[in-house]
C-alpha positions, 0 to 999 in steps of 0.5 A, spaced: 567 515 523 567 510 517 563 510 512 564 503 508 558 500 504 558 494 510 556 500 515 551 503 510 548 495 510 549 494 517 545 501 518 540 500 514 539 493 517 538 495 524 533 501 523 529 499 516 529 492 519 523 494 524 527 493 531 525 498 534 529 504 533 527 510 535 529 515 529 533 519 532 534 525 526 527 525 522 527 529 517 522 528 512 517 533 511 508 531 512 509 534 504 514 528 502 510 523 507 503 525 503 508 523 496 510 517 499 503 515 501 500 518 494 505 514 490 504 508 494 498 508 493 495 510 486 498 504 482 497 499 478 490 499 481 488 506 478 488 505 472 483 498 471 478 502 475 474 505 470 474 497 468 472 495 474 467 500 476 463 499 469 463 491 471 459 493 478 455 500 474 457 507 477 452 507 482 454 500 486 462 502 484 462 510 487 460 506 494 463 501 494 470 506 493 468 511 498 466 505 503 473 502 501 476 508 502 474 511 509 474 504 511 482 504 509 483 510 512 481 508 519 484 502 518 491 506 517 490 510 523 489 503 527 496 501 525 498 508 527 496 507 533 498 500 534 505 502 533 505 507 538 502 503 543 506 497 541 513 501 543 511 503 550 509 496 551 517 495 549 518 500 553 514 498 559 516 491 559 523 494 559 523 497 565 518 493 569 521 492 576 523 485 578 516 485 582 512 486 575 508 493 578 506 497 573 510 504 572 508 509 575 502 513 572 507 519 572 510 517 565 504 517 561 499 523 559 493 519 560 485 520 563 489 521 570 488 529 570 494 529 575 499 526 570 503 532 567 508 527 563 509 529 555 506 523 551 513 522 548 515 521 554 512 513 554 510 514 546 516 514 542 514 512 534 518 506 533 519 503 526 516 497 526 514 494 521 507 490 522 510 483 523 515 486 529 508 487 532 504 481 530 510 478 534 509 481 540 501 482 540 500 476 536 499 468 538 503 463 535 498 462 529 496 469 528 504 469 526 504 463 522 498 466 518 500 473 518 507 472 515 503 467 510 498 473 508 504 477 508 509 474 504 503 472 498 501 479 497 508 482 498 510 477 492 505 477 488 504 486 488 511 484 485 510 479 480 505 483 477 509 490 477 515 485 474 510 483 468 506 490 468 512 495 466 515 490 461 509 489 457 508 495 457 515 497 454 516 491 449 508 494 446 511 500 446 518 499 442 517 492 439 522 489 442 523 482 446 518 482 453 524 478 456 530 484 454 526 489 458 524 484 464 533 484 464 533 491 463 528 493 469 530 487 474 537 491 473 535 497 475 530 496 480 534 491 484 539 495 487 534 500 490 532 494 495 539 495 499 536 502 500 530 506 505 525 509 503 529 516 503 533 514 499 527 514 494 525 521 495 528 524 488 524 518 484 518 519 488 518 527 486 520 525 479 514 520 480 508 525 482 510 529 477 510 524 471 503 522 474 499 528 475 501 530 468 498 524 466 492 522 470 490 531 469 491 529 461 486 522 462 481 527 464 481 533 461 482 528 454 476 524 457 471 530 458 474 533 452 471 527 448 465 528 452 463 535 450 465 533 443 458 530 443 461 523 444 460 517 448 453 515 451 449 517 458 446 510 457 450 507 463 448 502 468 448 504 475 447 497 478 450 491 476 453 485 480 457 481 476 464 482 476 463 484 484 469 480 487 473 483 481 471 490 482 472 489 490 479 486 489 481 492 484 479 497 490 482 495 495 488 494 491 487 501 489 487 502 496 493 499 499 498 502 503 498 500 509 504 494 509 508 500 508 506 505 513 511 504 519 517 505 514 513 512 510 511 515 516 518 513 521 522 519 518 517 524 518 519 530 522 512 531 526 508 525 527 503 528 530 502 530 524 501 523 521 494 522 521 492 529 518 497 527 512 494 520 511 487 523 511 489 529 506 492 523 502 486 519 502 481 524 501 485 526 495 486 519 492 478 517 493 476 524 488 481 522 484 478 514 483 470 517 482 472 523 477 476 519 473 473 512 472 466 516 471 468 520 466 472 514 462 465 510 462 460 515 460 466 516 454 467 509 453 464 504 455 459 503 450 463 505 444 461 499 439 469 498 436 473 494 441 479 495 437 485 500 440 489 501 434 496 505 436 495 510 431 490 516 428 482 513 428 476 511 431 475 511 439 476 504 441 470 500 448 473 502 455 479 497 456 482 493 462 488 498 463 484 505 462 492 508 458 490 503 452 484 507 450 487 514 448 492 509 443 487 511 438 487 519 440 490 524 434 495 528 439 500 520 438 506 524 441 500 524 448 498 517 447 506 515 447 506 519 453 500 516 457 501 509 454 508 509 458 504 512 465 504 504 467 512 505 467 512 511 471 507 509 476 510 501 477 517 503 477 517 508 483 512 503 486 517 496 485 522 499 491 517 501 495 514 495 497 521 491 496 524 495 501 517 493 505 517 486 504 526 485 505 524 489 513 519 483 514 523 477 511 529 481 515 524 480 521 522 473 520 530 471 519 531 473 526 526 470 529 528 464 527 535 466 528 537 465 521 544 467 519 543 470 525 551 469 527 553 474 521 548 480 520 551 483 514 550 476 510 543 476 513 542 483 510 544 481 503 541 474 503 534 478 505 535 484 500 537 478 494 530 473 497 525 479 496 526 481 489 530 475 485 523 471 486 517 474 483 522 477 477 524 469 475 517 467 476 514 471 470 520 470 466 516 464 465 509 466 466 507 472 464 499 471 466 498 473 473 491 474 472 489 469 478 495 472 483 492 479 481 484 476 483 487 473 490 492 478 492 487 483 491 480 480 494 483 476 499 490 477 502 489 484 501 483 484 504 486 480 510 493 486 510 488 492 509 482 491 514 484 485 519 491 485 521 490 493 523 483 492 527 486 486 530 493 489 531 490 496 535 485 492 539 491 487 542 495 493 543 490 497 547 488 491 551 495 490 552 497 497 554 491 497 559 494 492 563 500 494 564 498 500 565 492 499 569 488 505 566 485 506 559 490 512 556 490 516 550 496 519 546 497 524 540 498 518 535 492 515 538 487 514 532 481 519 532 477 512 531 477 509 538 470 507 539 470 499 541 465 500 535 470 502 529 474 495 530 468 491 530 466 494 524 472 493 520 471 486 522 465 485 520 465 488 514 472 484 513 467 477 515 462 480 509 466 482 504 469 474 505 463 470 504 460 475 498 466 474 495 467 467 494 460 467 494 461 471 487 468 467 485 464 460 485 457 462 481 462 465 476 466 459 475 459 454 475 
């Protein structure tokens, strides 16, 4: 056997470009795969809440973040289900016969009682990525639409990780904005030749780093409170600011582009849903506790000003880590000014490996490179982080990126991709099949009622949006 870096390339771009590979030794423990989930998914996004919850009023943001995240993890169950449905129809169109019968009911566990066939017989969980899936259930202008919608929001959660860690760094030490953006651009390029795997020890390194830091916010935060500090006169409601605390959430809920490389070296994946559902359930008292008690601590402190040393209190900022600047315990306000780092920096390779799968993708399809896969892979791996890192060399202001990927093409990633992937999928496999089947990756949610709902909340959620973008710019 050989064991050459063109092999290793090779290796990485067969199974992590979203082909359908069956992962033949997975590995990865349900534990590993919830950190991976919980990493991915507490971002930039949880420390602006407070922020965002406060513009909306405690009452209409609790809601709208309970909504979002029972909403996102049916949503992450339906691409779940669609990947198993997805390779038996790779299978089942492999295997047809040349009469174009259907196969035998015998290879599927199914409503059929005599069928004593294992689901995996049919249902293997294949890697594929979500544009591998749009390519198979997809008409050709879904495709179009959904490798736009992709492309925007995996570039643009780029760019802001790129200006995020080293404005964060140059604040903190003084030093040039551009030199940590060198720095960083440096370290997190390489991880883009990698898995998901290969990321396990800075993901472990990651949660540790992050749990001490969101326990310290809260325990400072109450503490606060108990020192007779902060105000209880808070608003409940408040509509202004709607579309951008609705694009904060759902950023802060977004994992599902990564979710077929999360879960394809998972050990057990009958597991997965219970995985996901922990890891949300999880998320979502973490994203109630922590923006509630920073606006009763916070929000109505009449000093605007954050100073980075001993003093008075400062009003709730947009990134919640810059209120305990101020703080006297200043070796704990370095360390939680610096969570951004932390949090961004182990976020970086995790949505590059994703973005690299699905450009991988599109460059087959197209038959790009398509004489030379090594070249295709290392062009793939160079196009996915090289662009983002040299836009915000020039422009540091990202805010308009944030809002659009955010409330729109995140929106469209989170709910509607997955709703129209499942229902495509289980149409298809009803008619190959000839029958309506259910598997052990099967989401809990299989009512017809459950897909219309995310498309209609995903239709409501549009217009009210751009209904609240406009009257803020009138």
């Amino acid at each position: 056997t050989q064991s050459t870096w063109g092999t290793h390339l090779f290796w990485n771009q067969r199974v992590m470009a979203g082909t359908g590979v069956v992962d033949e030794n997975p590995t990865q423990s349900s534990f590993i795969t919830a950190i991976f989930a919980f990493n991915l998914i507490i971002g930039v996004g949880a420390l602006s809440l407070p922020y965002s919850m406060n513009l909306v009023g405690i009452l209409l943001g609790s809601i709208m973040i309970l909504l979002v995240g029972v909403l996102g993890y049916v949503s992450a169950t339906f691409v779940l289900e669609a990947i198993a449905n997805s390779s038996a129809i790779m299978k089942l169109d492999n295997e047809r016969v040349g009469s174009g019968e259907p196969l035998s009911e015998s290879l599927l566990s199914s409503e059929n009682p005599t069928s004593d066939a294992p689901p995996e017989d049919l249902f293997q969980y294949r890697h594929l990525e979500l544009s591998k899936m749009t390519d198979l259930l997809f008409p050709n202008w879904g495709r179009i639409g959904f490798y736009f919608v992709i492309c925007v929001y995996l570039y643009g959660d780029l760019a802001i990780y790129g200006v995020a860690v080293p404005i964060t760094l140059s604040g903190f030490f003084g030093w040039d904005y551009r030199w940590f953006l060198t720095i960083f651009s440096a370290c997190m390029i390489p991880f883009v030749f990698l898995n998901f795997q290969k990321t396990k020890w800075l993901q472990l390194a990651t949660l540790t780093t992050r749990n001490v830091a969101l326990l310290s916010m809260t325990v400072l935060t109450i503490r606060f409170i108990a020192q007779g500090h902060g105000s209880s006169d808070v608003r409940l409601v408040r509509p202004t600011g709607l579309a951008t605390a609705f694009g904060n959430i759902v950023y802060a809920f977004m994992c599902h582009h990564s979710l077929p490389s999360i879960i394809a070296p998972m050990k057990d994946k009958s597991a997965a849903n219970r995985t996901l559902l922990a890891t949300f359930i999880l998320v979502a008292a973490i994203y109630l506790v922590v923006p509630i008690c920073a606006i009763f601590a916070f929000a109505n402190i009449e000093n605007d000003e954050c100073k980075s040393s001993p003093g008075p209190a400062c009003r709730l900022r947009r990134l919640f880590t810059q209120n305990f600047l101020s703080f006297d315990e200043q070796w704990l306000a370095s360390f939680l000014s610096l969570f951004p780092v932390f949090t961004l920096s182990s976020n970086f390779p995790l949505i590059s490996i994703t973005l690299r799968n699905n450009i991988l993708i599109l460059f087959k399809r197209l038959q790009i490179l398509s004489s030379n896969p090594r070249l295709q892979y290392l062009v793939c791996c160079l196009i996915t982080p090289i662009p983002p890192l040299a836009l915000v060399y020039v422009v540091r202001d990202v805010s308009v990126l944030v809002g659009f990927t955010g409330s729109y093409a995140g929106m469209f990633i989170m709910f509607v991709v997955p709703a129209c992937l499942v229902y495509l999928s289980r149409k298809r496999l009803e008619e190959r099949l000839g029958y309506r089947s259910t598997h052990q990756l099967s989401s809990p949610f299989q009512h017809i009622g459950w897909i219309y709902a995310i498309w209609v909340w995903s239709a409501l959620s549009l217009v009210i949006i751009t209904v609240n973008n406009i009257m803020d710019h009138i």
